[in-house]
C-alpha positions in Angstrom: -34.9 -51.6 14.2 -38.3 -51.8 14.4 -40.5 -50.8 11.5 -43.9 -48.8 11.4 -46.1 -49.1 8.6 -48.2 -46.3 8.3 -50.2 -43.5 6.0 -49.4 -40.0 6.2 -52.6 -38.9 6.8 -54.1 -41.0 9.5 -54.2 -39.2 12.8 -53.6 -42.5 15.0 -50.4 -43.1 12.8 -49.3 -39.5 13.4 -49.8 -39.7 17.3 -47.3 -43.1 17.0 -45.1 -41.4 15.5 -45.1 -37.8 17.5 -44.5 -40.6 20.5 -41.8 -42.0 18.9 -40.2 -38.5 18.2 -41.1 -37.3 21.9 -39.7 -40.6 23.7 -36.5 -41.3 21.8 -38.0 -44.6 20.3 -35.9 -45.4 17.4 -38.1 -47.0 14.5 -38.3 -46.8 10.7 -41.2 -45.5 9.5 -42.4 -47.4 6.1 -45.9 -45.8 4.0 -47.9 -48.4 3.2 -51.5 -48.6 1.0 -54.1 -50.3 2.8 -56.3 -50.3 -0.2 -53.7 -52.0 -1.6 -53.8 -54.7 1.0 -49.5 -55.6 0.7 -48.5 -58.7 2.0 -45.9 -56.8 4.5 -49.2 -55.3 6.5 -51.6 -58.4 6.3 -48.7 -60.2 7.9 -48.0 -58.0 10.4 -52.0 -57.5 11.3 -54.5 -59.4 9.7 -57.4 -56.4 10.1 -54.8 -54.6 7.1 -55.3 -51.4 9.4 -52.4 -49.1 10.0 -50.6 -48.0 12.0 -49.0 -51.3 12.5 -45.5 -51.5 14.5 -43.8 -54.2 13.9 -40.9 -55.2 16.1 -37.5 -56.7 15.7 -38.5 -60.1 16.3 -41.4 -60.0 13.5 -44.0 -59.2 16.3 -47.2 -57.0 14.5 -48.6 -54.6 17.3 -51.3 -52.9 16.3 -54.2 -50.2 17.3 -52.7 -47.1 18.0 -53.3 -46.8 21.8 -51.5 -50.1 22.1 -48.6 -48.9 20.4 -48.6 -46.0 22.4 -48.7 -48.1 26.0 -46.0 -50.3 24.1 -43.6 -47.5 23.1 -44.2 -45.6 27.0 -42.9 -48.7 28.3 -39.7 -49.2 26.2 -38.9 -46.0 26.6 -39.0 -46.2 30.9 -43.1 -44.8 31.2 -42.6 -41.9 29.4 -46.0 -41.1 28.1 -48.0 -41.8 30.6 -47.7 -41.1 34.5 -46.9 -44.0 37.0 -49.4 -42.0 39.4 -52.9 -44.0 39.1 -55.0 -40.2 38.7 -52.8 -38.7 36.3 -52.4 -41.7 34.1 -56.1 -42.2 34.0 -56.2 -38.3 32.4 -53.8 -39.0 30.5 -55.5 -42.0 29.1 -59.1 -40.0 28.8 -57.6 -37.4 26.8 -56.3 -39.8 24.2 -59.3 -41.8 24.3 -61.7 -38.7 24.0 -58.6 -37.6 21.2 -59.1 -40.8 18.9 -63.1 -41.2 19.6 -62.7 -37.3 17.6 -61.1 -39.1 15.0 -63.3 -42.1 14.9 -66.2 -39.7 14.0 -64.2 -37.6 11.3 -63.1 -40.7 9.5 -66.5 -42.1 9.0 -67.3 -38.2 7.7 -65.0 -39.4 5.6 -65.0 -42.5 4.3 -68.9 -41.7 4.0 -67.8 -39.1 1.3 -64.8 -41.0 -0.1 -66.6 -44.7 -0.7 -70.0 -44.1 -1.3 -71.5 -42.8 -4.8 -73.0 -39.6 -4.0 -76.4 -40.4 -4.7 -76.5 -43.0 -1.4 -74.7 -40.6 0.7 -76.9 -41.0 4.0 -76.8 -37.3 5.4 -78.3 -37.8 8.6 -75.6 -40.4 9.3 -73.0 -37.6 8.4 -74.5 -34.9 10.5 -74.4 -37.6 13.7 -70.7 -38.4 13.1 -69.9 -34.3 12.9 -72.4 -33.8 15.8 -70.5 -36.1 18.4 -66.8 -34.9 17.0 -67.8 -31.0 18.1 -69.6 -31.9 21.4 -66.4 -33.5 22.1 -64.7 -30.3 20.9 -66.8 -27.5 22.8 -65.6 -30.3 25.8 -61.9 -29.7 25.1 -62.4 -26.4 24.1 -64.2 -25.5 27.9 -61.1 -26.4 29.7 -57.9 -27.6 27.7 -55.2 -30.2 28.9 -52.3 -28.0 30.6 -49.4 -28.2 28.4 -46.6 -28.6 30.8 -43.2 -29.8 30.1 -43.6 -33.4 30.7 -46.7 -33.8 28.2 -48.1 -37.7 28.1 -49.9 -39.9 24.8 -53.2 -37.9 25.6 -51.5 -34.5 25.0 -50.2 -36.3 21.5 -53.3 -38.0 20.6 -55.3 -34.5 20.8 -52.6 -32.3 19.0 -52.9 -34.9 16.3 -56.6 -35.1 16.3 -56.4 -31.1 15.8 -53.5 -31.8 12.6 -56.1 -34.0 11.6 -58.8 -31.5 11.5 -56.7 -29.2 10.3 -56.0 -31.4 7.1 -59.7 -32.3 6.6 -62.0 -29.8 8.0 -59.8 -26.3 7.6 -62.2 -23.8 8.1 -65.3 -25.9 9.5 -64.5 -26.8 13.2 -62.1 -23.4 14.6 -65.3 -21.1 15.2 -66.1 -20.7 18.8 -63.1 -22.6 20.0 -60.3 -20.0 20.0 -58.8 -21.6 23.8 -58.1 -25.0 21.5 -56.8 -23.2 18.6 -54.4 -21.4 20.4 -53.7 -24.8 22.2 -52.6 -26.0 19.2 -50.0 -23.0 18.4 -48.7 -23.3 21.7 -48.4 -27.1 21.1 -46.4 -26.6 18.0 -43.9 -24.0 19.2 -42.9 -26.0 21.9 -42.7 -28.7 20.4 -41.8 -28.2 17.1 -40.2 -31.9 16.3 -43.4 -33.2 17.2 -45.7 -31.2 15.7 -43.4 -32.1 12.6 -45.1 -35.2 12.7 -48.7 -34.2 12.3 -50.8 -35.3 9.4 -50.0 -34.7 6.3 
C-alpha cells in the first residue's frame, strides 16, 4: 500500500490526505519529523519536505499539487474535471489555496526560527498582507460547493483548517461568506474535514 509521510499540521499534507479520504485512495499515512531529517523521507525526496507519497514500487512523489494530480488519476479523474474550463478553476483555486499557505508559513517560520531580536517585521506584514488580499478575493465570491467538489475545493478548506490552527481569531473579521463556507464544507463533508490540520 502506498505510504504518506507527513506532519499533522501542514496544510499541503492535510489536502493529500482529505483527497485521499474523498477519492477512495487507499494509503498509509506515516508522521514524520522533517527537522529530524529520517532517512525514510530523504530517500523518498531529497528536499526532506513533506508531504511525500511514496508508492508501492519505492517511487517518492512529492509537492502537494503533484500528489493531488497523481491521486485524481488513480482514482479515474476524480478531483479535477476532464472539461478544459472547469479543470483550469479547479486548478486556480488550489493554486490561489496553497499560495495562502505559502505566505502563512513564512509568518511562521519567521516567528518559529528566528531569535526575536532579528525578527524583520516589515517582511512579516508583506507575507500577512498577500495571504488576506487573497482572502478578501475568496471571500468576494466563494467556490460553489456542489456535490462533485475537485483538489481546489480541498486545497482551500485546508488552507482555512490551517488558519484556523494558526491565526484563530486574526483572519475571520469581514469574511463571514468564507467562514460560513467553511461550516458548510465540514457538515457535508465531515470525513474530510476529519482530515484538516491538526
Amino acid at each position: 500500500m502506498p505510504r504518506l509521510l507527513y506532519s499533522p499540521a501542514s496544510p499541503y499534507s492535510a489536502k493529500v490526505r482529505m483527497a485521499a479520504v474523498h477519492t477512495g485512495y487507499k494509503l498509509d499515512a506515516e508522521i514524520v519529523d522533517t527537522n529530524a531529517d529520517p532517512d525514510i523521507l530523504l530517500k523518498a525526496n531529497p528536499l526532506g519536505k513533506i508531504p511525500c507519497l511514496v508508492t508501492d514500487d519505492g517511487q517518492g512523489i512529492h509537492d502537494s499539487r503533484v500528489i493531488m494530480q497523481f491521486i485524481g488519476r488513480e482514482t479515474g479523474n476524480t478531483l479535477y474535471p476532464r472539461n478544459s474550463a472547469k479543470r483550469l478553476e479547479a486548478e486556480r483555486l488550489e493554486a490561489i489555496a496553497d499560495g495562502i499557505c505559502d505566505c502563512l508559513l513564512a509568518h511562521v517560520y519567521e516567528r518559529r526560527f528566528r531569535p526575536e531580536e532579528k525578527i524583520h517585521l516589515p517582511w512579516l506584514e508583506r507575507q500577512w498582507s498577500k495571504a488576506t488580499r487573497a482572502l478578501d478575493e475568496l471571500n468576494e465570491s466563494p467556490p460553489k460547493l456542489t456535490k462533485k467538489i475537485t483538489g481546489g475545493h480541498i486545497a482551500l478548506r485546508a488552507t482555512l483548517g490551517y488558519l484556523a490552527l494558526r491565526f484563530d481569531g486574526q483572519w475571520e473579521r469581514g469574511r463571514a461568506r468564507l467562514t460560513r463556507w467553511a461550516k458548510r464544507f465540514d457538515e457535508r463533508f465531515p470525513d474530510i474535514a476529519a482530515q484538516l490540520p491538526k
